[in-house]
VEXDREN-2710 file (C-alpha; in Angstrom, 1 decimal):
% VEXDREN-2710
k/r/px/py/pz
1/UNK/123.4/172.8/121.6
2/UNK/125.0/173.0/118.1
3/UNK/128.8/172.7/117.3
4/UNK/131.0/174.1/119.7
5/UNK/132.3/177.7/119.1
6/UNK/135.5/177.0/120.2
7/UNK/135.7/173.7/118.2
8/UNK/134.7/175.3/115.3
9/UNK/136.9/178.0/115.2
10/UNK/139.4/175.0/115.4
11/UNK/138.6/173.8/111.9
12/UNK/140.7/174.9/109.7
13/UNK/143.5/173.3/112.0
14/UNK/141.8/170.1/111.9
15/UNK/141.1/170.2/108.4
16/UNK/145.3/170.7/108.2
17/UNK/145.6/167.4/110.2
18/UNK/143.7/165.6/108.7
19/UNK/145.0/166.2/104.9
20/UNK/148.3/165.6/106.5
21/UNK/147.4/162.2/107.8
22/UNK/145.6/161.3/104.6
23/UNK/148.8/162.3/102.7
24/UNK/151.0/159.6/104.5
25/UNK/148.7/156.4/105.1
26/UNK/149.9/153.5/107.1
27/UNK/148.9/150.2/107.0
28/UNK/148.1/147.4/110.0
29/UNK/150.3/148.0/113.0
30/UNK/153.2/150.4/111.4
31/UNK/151.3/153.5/112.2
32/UNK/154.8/154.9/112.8
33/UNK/154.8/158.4/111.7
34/UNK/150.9/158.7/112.7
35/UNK/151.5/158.0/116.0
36/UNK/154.3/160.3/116.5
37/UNK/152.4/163.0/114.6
38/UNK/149.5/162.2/117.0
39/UNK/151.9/162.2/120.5
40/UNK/153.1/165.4/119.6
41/UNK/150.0/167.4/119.2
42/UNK/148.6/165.8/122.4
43/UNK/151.8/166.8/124.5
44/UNK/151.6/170.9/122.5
45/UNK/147.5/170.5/123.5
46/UNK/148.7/170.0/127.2
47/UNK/147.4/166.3/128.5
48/UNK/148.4/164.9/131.1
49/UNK/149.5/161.4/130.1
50/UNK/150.6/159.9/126.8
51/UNK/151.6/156.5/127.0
52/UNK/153.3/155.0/123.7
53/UNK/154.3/151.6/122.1
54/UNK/150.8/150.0/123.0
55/UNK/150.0/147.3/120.8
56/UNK/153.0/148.4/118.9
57/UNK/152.1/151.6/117.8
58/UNK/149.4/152.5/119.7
59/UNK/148.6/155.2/122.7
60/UNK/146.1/156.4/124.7
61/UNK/146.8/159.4/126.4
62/UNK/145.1/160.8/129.1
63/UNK/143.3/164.0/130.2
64/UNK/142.5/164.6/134.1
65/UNK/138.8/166.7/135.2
66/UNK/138.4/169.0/137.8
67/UNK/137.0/166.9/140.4
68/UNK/137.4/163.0/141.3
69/UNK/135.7/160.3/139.2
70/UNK/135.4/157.3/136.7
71/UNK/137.7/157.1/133.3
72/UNK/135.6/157.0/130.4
73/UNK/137.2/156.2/126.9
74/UNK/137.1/157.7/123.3
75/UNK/138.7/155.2/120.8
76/UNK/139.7/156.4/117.3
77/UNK/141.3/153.8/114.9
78/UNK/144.7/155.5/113.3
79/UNK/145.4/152.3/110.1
80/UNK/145.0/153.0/106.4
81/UNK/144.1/150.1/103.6
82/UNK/146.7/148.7/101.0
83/UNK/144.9/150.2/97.8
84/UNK/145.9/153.2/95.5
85/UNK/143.9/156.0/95.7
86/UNK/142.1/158.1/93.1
87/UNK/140.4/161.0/94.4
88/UNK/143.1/163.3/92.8
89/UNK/142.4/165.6/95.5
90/UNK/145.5/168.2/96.3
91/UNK/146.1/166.1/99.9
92/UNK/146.1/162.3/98.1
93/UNK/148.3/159.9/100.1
94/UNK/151.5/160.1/98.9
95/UNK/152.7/156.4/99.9
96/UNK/152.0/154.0/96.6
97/UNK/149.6/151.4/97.5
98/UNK/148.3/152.5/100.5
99/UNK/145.3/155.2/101.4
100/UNK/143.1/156.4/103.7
101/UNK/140.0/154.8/102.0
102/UNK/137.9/154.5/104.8
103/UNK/138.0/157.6/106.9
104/UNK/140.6/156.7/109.5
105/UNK/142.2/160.1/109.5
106/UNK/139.2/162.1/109.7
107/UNK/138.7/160.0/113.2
108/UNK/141.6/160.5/113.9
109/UNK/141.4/164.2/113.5
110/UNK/138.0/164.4/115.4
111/UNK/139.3/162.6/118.6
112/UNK/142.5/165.4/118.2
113/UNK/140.0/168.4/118.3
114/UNK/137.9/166.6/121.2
115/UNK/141.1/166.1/123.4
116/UNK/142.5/170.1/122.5
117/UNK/139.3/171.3/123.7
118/UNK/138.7/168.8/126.7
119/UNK/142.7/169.5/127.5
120/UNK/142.1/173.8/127.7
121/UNK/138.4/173.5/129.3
122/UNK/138.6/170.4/131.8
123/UNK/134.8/171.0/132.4
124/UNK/134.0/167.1/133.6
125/UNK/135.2/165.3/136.8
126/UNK/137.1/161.9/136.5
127/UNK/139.4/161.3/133.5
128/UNK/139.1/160.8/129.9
129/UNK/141.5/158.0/128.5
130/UNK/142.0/159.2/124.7
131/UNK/143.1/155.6/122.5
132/UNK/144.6/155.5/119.0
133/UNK/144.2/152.3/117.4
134/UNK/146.9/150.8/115.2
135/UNK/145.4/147.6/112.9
136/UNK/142.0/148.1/112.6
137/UNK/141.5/146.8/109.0
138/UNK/141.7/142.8/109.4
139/UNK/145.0/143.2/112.5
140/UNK/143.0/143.0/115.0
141/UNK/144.5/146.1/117.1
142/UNK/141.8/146.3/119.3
143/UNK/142.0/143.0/120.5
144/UNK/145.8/143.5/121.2
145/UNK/145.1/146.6/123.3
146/UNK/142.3/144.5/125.3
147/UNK/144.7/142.1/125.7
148/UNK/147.8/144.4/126.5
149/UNK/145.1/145.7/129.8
150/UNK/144.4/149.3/128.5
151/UNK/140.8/149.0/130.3
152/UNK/142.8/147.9/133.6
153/UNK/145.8/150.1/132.9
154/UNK/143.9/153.0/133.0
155/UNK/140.8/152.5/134.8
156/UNK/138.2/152.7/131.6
157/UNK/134.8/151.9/132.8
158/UNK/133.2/152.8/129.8
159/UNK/134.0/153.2/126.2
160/UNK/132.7/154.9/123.0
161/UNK/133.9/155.3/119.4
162/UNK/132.6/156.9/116.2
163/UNK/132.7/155.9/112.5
164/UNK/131.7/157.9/109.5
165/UNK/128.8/156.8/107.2
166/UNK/129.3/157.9/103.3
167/UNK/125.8/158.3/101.9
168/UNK/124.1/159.7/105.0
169/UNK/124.0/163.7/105.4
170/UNK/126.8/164.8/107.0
171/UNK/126.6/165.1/110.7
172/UNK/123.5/163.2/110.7
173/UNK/124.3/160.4/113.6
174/UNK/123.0/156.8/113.6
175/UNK/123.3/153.7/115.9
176/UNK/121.3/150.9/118.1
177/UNK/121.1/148.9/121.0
178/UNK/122.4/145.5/120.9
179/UNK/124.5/144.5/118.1
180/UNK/125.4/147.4/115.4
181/UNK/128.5/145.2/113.4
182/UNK/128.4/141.5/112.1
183/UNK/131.1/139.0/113.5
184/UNK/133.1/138.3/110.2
185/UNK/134.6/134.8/109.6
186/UNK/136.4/133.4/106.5
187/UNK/137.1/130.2/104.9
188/UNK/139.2/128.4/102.5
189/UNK/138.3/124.9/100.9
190/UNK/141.1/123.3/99.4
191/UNK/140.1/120.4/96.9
192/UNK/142.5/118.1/95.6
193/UNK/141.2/115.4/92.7
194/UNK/143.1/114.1/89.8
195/UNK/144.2/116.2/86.6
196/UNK/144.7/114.7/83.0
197/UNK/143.8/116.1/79.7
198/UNK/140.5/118.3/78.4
199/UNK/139.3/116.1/76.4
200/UNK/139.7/112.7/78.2
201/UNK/137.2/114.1/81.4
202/UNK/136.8/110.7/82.3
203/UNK/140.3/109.7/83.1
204/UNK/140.3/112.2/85.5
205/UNK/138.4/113.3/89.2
206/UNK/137.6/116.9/88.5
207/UNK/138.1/119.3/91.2
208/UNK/136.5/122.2/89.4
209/UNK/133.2/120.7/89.1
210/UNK/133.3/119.6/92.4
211/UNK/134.5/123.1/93.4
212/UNK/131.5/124.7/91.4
213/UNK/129.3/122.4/93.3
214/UNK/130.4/123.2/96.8
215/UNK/130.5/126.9/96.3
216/UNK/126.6/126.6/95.0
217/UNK/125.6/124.7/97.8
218/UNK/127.1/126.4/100.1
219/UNK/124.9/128.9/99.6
220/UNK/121.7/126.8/100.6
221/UNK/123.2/127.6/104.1
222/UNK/121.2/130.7/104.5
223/UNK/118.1/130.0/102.1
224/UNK/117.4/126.2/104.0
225/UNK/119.5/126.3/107.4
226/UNK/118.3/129.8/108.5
227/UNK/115.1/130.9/110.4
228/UNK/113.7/133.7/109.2
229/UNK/114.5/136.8/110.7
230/UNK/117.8/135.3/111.5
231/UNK/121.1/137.2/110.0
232/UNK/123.5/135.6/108.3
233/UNK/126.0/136.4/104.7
234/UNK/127.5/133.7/103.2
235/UNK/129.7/135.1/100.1
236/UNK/132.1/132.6/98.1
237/UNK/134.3/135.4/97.0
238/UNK/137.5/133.3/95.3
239/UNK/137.6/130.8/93.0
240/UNK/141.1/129.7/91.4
241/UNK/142.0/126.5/89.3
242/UNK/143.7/125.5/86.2
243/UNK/146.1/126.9/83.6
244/UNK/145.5/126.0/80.5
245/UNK/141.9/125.3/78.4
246/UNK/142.8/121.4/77.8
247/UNK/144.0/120.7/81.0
248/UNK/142.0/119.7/83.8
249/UNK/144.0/120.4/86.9
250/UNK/144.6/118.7/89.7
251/UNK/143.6/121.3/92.4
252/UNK/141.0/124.5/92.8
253/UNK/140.3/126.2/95.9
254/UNK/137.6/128.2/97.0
255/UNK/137.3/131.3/100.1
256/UNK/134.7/133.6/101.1
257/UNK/133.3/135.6/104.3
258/UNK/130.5/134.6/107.0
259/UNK/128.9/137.2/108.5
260/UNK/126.5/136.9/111.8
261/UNK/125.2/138.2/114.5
262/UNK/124.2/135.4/116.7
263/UNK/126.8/133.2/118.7
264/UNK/124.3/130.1/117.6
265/UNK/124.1/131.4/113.8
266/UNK/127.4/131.6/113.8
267/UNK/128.2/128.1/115.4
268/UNK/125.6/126.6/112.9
269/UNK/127.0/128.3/109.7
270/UNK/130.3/127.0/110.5
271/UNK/128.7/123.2/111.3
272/UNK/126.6/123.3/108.3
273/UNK/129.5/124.4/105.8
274/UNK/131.8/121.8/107.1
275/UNK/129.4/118.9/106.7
276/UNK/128.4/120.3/103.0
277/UNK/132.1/120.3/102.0
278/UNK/132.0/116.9/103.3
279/UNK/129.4/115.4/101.4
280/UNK/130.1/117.1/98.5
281/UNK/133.6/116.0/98.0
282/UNK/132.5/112.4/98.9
283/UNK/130.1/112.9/95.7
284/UNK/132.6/113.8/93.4
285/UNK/135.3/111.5/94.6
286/UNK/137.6/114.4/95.2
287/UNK/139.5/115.4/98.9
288/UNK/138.6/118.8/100.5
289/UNK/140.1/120.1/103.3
290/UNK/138.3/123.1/104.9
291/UNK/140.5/126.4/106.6
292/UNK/137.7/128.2/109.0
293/UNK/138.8/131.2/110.7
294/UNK/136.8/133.2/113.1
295/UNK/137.4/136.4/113.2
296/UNK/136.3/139.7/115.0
297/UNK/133.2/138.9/116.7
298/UNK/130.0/140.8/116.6
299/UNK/130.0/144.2/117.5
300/UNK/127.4/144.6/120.0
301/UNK/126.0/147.9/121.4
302/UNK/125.1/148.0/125.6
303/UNK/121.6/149.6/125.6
304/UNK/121.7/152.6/128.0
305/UNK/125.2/153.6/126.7
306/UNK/123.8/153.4/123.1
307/UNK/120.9/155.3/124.1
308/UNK/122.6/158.1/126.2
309/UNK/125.3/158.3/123.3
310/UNK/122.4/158.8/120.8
311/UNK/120.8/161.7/122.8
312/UNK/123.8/163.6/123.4
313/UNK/124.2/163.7/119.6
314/UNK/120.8/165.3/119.3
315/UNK/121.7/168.0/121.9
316/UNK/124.5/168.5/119.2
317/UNK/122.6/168.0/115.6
318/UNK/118.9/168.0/117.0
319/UNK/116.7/164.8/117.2
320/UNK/115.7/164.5/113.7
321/UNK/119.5/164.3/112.3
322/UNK/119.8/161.0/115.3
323/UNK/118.5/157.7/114.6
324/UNK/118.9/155.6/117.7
325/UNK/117.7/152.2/116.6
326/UNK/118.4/151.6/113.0
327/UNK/119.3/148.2/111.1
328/UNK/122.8/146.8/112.0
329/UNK/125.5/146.6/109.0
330/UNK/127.0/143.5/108.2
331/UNK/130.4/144.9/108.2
332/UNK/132.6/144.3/110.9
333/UNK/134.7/146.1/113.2
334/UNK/137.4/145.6/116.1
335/UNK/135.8/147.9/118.7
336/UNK/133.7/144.7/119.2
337/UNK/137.0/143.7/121.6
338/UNK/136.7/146.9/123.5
339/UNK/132.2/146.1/124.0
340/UNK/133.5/142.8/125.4
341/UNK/135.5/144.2/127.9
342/UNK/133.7/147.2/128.7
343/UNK/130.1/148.6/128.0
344/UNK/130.0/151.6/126.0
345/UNK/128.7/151.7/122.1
346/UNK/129.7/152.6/118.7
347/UNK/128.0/155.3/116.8
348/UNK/127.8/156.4/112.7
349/UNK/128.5/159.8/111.7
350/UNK/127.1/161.0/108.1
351/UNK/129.9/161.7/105.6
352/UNK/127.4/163.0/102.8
353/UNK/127.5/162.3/99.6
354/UNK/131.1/160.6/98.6
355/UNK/132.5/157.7/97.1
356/UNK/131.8/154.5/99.8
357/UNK/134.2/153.2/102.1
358/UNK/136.8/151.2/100.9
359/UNK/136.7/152.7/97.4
360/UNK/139.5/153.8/95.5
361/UNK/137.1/157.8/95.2
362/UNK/136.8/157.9/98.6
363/UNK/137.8/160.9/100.8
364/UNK/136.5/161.9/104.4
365/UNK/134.6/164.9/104.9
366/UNK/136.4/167.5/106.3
367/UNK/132.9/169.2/107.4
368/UNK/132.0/166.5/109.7
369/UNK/135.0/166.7/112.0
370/UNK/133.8/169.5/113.9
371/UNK/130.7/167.7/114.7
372/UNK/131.9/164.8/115.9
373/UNK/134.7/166.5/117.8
374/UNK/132.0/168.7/119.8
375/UNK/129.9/164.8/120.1
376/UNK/133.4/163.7/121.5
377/UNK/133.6/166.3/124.1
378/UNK/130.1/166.4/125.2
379/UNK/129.7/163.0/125.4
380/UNK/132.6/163.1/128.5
381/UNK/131.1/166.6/130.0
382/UNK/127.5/164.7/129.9
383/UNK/128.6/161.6/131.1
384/UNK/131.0/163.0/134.1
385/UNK/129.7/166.1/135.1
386/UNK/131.3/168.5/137.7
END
């Protein structure tokens, strides 16, 4: 079954919204005007439900079927990024600082043209609850949502989102069983030693050797603490000390990201950076003091949700445009709250060739959102059938 006729006739509307949405980008949880431009068009589509003010500016709204059954949920994350945009395409985000860098609004868009056509057809039994996430991008909106009892609330016994995948030909579905996303952690090492002048070194307890030190063996974490086979990303990504080229300063400071799969990779990164720090700073006679933050966990797949997701995206693009079990990224992702509490799975949707995600080029495919709108809907009419 290819796109839907009825969803692609709906195109150039959703191409509308979604230029719309990428002209006025919010950030975290202040998805004001997005969530008020997304309440309306549900209520003018005809659903049943829409319930507001759900971690802040969240909502899911909610579509009834033609016969009595389960609630199965379609998430679609609603936040923009704090960086300035430079596609200087006709529909740039007009908000300085903020843009819609990694494809937010064309998910956005594509849940919208599922719940118009699941709202005027009604061809599954049970419900489908319809959430837009606020605070994707480091806020942690899913978690809030969890937390605020959407999956309670509103009965969700299963739960599905979709992601699209610059680079990949567009339309062309990926995902896997078991963990997809990478839990993503972050630490900050804060040294303290003694400053004093350039050229008098030995007057002084220098924290930026010691700082270049740590942050090299820090990296021995993954080439001597880790199995093979075993996943892990250790990036130092900050260094900062000093002011001045004769002046050794008193203080540096060093942060990065940890990125796993495994609850005991994870636990051991975090053990093993700790202790290195440690010894380290005992070496160079300095005091380091170590700021380790877990963050979102792993985003992990459940098997016969990621397999039936998979082959109702070939009914939609065919078999060859579907792989089911490739190689998980070791980005992360707040869905991975949502997996906890629920099964369901997370699926990649080809954006073609553009800029990548997070980049200042970057715009979302307006071609794709008719595909994943008809993998939306069919995904509910397979799953709860009349």
């Amino acid at each position: 079954m290819p796109v839907l006729n009825s969803i692609a006739d709906l195109a150039p509307q959703m191409t509308e919204w979604r230029r719309w949405l990428h002209q006025n980008p919010e950030i975290d949880f202040a998805c004001h005007k997005t969530a008020a431009f997304v309440a309306q068009k549900l209520r003018e589509f005809g659903v049943d439900e829409v319930n507001e003010g759900i971690a802040q500016t969240g909502l899911v709204a909610i579509i009834n079927g033609q016969a009595e059954g389960p609630t199965i949920g379609l998430r679609a994350d609603m936040d923009a990024l704090p960086m300035q945009e430079e596609t200087g395409a006709d529909w740039a985000s007009l908000t300085p600082g903020a843009m819609h860098a990694c494809g937010h609004d064309g998910h956005t868009t594509m849940l919208l043209g599922a719940a118009k056509y699941l709202s005027e057809t009604r061809r599954f039994s049970g419900r489908v609850a319809l959430i837009f996430q606020p605070a994707e991008e480091g806020g942690g909106g899913g978690r809030v949502m969890v937390e605020e009892g959407v999956m309670d609330r509103f009965h969700i016994h299963e739960v599905y989102a979709l992601h699209n995948g610059p680079g990949v030909a567009p339309g062309a579905f990926w995902t896997t069983p078991g963990p997809i996303m990478a839990a993503a952690d972050t630490f900050r090492i804060e040294i303290t030693g003694k400053g004093g002048h350039g050229a008098a070194p030995h007057n002084t307890c220098d924290p930026i050797t010691a700082a270049l030190a740590i942050g090299s063996a820090l990296h021995t974490i993954t080439s001597r603490n880790l199995r093979s086979g075993d996943d892990l990303v250790l990036s130092v990504t900050q260094v900062h000390a000093g002011t001045a080229d004769n002046i050794i300063p008193a203080h540096a400071w060093l942060e990065g990201t940890v990125r796993t799969f495994a609850p005991e990779v994870r636990d051991m990164a975090e053990a093993r950076l700790t202790e290195i720090v440690a010894g380290q700073a005992a070496s160079f006679g300095v005091q380091a003091v170590v700021n380790y933050d877990r963050g979102y966990p792993p985003t992990v797949n459940h098997p016969a949700q990621a397999q039936f997701a998979a082959d109702v995206a070939a009914e939609i693009v065919g078999q060859s445009n579907v792989a089911p079990d490739r190689r998980p990224e070791m980005v992360a992702e707040d869905f991975a709250y949502m997996l906890e509490a629920r099964p369901g799975a997370y699926l990649f949707i080809g954006n073609g060739d553009s800029a990548g995600l997070h980049h200042p080029g970057y715009d979302f495919n307006d071609a794709i959102a008719p595909v994943g709108a008809s993998f939306l809907t069919r995904l509910v009419e397979t799953a709860q059938p009349l």
